[in-house]
ZADO-1210 file (C-alpha; in nm, 4 decimals, padded with zeros to 6 digits):
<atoms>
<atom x="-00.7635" y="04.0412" z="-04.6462" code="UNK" pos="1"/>
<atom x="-00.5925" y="03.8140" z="-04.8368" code="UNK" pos="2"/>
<atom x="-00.3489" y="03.7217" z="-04.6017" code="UNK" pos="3"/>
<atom x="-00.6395" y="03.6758" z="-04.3156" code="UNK" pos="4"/>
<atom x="-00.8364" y="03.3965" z="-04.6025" code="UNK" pos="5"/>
<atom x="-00.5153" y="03.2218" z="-04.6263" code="UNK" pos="6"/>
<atom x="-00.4354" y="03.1635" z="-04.2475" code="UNK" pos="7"/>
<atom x="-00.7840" y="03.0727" z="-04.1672" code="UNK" pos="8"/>
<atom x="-00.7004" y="02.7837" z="-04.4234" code="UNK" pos="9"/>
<atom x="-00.3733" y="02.6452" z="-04.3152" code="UNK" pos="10"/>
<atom x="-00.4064" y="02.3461" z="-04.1531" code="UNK" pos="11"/>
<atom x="-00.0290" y="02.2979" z="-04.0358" code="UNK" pos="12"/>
<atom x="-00.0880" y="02.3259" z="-03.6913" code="UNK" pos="13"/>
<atom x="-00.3718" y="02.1291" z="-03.6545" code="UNK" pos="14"/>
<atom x="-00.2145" y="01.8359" z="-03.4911" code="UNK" pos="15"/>
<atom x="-00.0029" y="02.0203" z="-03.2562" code="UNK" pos="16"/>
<atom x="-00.3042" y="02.1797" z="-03.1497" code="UNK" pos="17"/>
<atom x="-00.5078" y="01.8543" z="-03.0788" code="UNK" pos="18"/>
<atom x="-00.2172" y="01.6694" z="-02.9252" code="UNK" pos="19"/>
<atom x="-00.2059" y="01.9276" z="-02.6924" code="UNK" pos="20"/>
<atom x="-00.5553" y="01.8956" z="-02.6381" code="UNK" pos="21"/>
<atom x="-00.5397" y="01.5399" z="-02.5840" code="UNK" pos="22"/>
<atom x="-00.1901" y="01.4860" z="-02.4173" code="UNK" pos="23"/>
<atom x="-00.2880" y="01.6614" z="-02.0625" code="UNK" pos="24"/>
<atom x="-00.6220" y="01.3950" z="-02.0214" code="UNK" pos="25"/>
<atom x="-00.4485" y="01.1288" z="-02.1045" code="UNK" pos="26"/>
<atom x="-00.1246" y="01.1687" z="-01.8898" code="UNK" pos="27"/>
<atom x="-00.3378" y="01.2243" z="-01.6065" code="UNK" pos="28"/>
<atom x="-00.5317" y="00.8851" z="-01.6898" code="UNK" pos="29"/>
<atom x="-00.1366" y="00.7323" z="-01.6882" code="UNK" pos="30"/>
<atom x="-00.1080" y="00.8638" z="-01.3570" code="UNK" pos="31"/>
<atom x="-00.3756" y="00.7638" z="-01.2324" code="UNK" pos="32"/>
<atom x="-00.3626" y="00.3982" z="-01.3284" code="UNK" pos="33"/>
<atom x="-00.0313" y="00.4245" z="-01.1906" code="UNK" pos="34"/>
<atom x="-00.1367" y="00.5326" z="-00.8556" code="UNK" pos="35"/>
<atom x="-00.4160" y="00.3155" z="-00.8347" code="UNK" pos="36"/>
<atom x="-00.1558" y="00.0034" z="-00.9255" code="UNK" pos="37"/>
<atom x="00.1001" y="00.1377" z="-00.6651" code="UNK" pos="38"/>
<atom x="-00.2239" y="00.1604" z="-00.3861" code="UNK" pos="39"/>
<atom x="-00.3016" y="-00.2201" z="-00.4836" code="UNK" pos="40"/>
<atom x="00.0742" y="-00.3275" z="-00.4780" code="UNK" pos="41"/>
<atom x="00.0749" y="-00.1388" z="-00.1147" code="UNK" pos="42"/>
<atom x="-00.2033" y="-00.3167" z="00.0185" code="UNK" pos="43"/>
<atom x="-00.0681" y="-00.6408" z="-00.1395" code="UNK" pos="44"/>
<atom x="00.2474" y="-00.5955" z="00.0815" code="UNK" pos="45"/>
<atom x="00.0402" y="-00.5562" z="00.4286" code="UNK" pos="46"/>
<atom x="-00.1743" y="-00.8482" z="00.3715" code="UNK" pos="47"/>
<atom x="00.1982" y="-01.0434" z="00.3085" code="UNK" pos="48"/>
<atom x="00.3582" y="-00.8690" z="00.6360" code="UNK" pos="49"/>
<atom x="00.0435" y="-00.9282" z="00.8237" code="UNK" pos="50"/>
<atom x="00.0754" y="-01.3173" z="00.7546" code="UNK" pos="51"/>
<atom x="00.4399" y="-01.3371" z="00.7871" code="UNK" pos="52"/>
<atom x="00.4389" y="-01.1938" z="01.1358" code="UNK" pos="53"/>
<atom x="00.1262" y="-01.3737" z="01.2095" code="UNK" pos="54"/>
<atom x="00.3027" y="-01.6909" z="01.1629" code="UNK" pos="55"/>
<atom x="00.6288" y="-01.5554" z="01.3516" code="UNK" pos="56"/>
<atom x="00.4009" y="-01.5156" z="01.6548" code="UNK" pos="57"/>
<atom x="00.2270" y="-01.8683" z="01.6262" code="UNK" pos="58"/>
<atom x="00.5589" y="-02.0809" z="01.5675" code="UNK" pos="59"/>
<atom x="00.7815" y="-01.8929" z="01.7603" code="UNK" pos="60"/>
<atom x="01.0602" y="-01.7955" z="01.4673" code="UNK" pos="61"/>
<atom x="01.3592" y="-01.6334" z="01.6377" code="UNK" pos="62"/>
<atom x="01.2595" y="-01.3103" z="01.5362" code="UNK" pos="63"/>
<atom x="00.9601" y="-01.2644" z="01.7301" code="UNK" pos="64"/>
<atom x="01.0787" y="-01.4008" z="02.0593" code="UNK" pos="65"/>
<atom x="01.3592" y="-01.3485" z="02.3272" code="UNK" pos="66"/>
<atom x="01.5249" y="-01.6192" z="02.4867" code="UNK" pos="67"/>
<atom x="01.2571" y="-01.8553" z="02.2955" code="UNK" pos="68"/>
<atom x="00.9734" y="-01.6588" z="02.4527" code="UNK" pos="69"/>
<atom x="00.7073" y="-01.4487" z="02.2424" code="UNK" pos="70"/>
<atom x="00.8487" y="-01.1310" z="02.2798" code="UNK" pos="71"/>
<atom x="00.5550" y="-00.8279" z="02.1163" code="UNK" pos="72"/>
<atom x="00.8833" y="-00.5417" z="02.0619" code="UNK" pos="73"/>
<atom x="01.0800" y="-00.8264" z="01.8547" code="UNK" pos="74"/>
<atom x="00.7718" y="-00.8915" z="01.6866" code="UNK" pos="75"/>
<atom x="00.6817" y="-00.5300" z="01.5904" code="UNK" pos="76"/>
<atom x="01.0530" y="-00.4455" z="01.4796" code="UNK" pos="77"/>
<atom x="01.0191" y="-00.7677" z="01.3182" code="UNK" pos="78"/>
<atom x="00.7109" y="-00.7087" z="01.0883" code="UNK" pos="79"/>
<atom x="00.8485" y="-00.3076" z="01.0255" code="UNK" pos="80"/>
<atom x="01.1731" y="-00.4509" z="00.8818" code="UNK" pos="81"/>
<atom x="01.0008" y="-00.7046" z="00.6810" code="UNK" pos="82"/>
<atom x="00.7533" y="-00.3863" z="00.5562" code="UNK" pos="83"/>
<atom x="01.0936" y="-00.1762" z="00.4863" code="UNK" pos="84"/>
<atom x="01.2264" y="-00.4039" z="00.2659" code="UNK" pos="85"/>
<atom x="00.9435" y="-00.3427" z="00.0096" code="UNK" pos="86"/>
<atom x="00.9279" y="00.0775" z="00.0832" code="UNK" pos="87"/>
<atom x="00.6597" y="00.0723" z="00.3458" code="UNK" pos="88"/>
<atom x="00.7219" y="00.2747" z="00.6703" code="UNK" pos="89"/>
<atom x="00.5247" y="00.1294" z="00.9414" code="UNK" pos="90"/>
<atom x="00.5608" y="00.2669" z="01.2919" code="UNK" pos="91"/>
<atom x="00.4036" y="00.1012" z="01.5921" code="UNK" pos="92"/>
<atom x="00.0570" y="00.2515" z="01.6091" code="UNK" pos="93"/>
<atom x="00.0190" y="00.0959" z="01.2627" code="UNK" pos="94"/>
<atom x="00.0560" y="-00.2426" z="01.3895" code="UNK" pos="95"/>
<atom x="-00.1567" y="-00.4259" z="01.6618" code="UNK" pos="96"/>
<atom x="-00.0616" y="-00.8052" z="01.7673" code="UNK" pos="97"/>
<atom x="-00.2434" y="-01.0563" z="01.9983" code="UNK" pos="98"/>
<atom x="-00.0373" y="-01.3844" z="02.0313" code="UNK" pos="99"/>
<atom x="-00.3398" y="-01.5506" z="02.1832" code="UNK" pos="100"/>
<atom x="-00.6977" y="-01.4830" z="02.0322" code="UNK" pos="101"/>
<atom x="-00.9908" y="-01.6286" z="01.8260" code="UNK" pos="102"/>
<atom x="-01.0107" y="-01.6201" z="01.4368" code="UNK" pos="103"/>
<atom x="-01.3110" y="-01.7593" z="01.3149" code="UNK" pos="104"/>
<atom x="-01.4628" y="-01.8744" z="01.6208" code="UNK" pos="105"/>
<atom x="-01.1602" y="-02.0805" z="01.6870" code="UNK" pos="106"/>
<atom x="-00.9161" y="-02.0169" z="01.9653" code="UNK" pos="107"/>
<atom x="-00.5693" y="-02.0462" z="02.0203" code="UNK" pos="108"/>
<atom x="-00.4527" y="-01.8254" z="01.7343" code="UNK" pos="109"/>
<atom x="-00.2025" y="-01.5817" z="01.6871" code="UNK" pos="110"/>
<atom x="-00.3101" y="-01.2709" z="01.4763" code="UNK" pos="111"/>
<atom x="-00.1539" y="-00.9391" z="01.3461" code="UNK" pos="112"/>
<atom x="-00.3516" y="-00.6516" z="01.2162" code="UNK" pos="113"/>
<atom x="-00.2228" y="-00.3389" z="01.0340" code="UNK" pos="114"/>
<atom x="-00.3564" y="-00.0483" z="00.9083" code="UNK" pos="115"/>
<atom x="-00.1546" y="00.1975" z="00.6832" code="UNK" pos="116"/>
<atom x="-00.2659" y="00.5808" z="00.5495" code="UNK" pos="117"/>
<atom x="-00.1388" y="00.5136" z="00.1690" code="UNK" pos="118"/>
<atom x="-00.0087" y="00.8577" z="00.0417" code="UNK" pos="119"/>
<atom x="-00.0243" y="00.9292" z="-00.3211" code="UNK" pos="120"/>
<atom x="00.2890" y="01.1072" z="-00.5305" code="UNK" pos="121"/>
<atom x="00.0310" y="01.3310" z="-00.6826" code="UNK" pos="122"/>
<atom x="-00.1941" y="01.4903" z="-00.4280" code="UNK" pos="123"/>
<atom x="-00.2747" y="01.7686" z="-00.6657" code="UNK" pos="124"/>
<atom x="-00.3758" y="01.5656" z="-00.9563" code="UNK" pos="125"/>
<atom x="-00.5628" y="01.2553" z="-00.7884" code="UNK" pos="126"/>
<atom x="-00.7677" y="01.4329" z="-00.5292" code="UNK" pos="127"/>
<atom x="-00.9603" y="01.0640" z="-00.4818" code="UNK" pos="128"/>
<atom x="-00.5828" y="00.9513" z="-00.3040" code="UNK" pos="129"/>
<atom x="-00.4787" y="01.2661" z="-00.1556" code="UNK" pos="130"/>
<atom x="-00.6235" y="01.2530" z="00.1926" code="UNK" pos="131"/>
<atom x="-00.4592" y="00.8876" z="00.1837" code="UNK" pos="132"/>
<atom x="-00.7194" y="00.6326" z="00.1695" code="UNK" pos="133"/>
<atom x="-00.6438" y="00.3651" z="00.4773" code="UNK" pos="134"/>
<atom x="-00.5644" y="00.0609" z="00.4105" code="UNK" pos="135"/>
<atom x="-00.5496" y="-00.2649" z="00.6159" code="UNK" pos="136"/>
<atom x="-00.4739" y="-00.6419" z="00.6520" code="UNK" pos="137"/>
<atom x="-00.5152" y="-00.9045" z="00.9093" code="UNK" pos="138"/>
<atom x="-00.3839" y="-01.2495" z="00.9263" code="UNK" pos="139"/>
<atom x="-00.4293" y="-01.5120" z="01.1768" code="UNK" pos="140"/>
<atom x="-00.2166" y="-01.8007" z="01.2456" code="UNK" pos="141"/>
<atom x="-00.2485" y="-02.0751" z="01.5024" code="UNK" pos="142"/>
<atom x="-00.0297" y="-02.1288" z="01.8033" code="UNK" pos="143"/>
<atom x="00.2187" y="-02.3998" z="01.7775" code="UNK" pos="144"/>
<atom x="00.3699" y="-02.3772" z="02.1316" code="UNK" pos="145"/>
<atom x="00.1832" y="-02.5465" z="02.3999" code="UNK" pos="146"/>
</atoms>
């Protein structure tokens, strides 16, 4: 009985006990901010990609056109690479251009539009991301060729 009294009393665990209480909440709040900054970051890099190809359709940079001539499959494997180099696989369904359109209620503009499924390293934990939330951007840029 004694021996029961004197365990009930010792406190030497206690801390273990609560940081392992409290470690499991608050790594998943880590993750989560994480995630969330990576989603941001993701969407930050399509509305970029979507405005640099946007303005490779409207001026006619060399890699968006053949022979000097808008060209829409130099285009797409020109905004894909340009999505690569910051980790973001884009295939062509994810990417819609018109090299003459309105923005705004003006004409005469080139715009790119792209829309991306943004998948989460933690589908288990972050059930919010793990269907992928879409994301998408869409620039406009006007036409500098005659």
């Amino acid at each position: 009985m004694i021996r029961l009294k004197s365990f009930l009393r010792d406190r030497s665990g206690a801390n273990a006990v609560e940081f392992a209480l409290l470690s499991v909440p608050m790594l998943l709040i880590l993750a989560g901010v994480v995630e969330f900054g990576r989603m941001y970051w993701t969407q930050h890099v399509l509305e970029q990609t979507a405005a640099a190809g946007a303005r490779c359709v409207g001026v006619l940079q060399p890699g968006c056109t053949q022979n000097g001539v808008y060209n829409a499959a130099s285009t797409v494997s020109f905004i894909t690479t340009m999505a690569a180099t910051d980790g973001i696989t884009l295939t062509t369904t994810n990417i819609a251009i018109n090299n003459n359109t309105t923005c705004s209620g003006l004409s005469g503009f080139a715009m790119v539009q792209i829309s991306y499924t943004f998948g989460t390293a933690l589908p288990a934990f972050l059930t919010s991301l793990a269907n992928g939330p879409n994301l998408s951007a869409q620039a406009c840029f006007p036409n500098q060729s005659s």
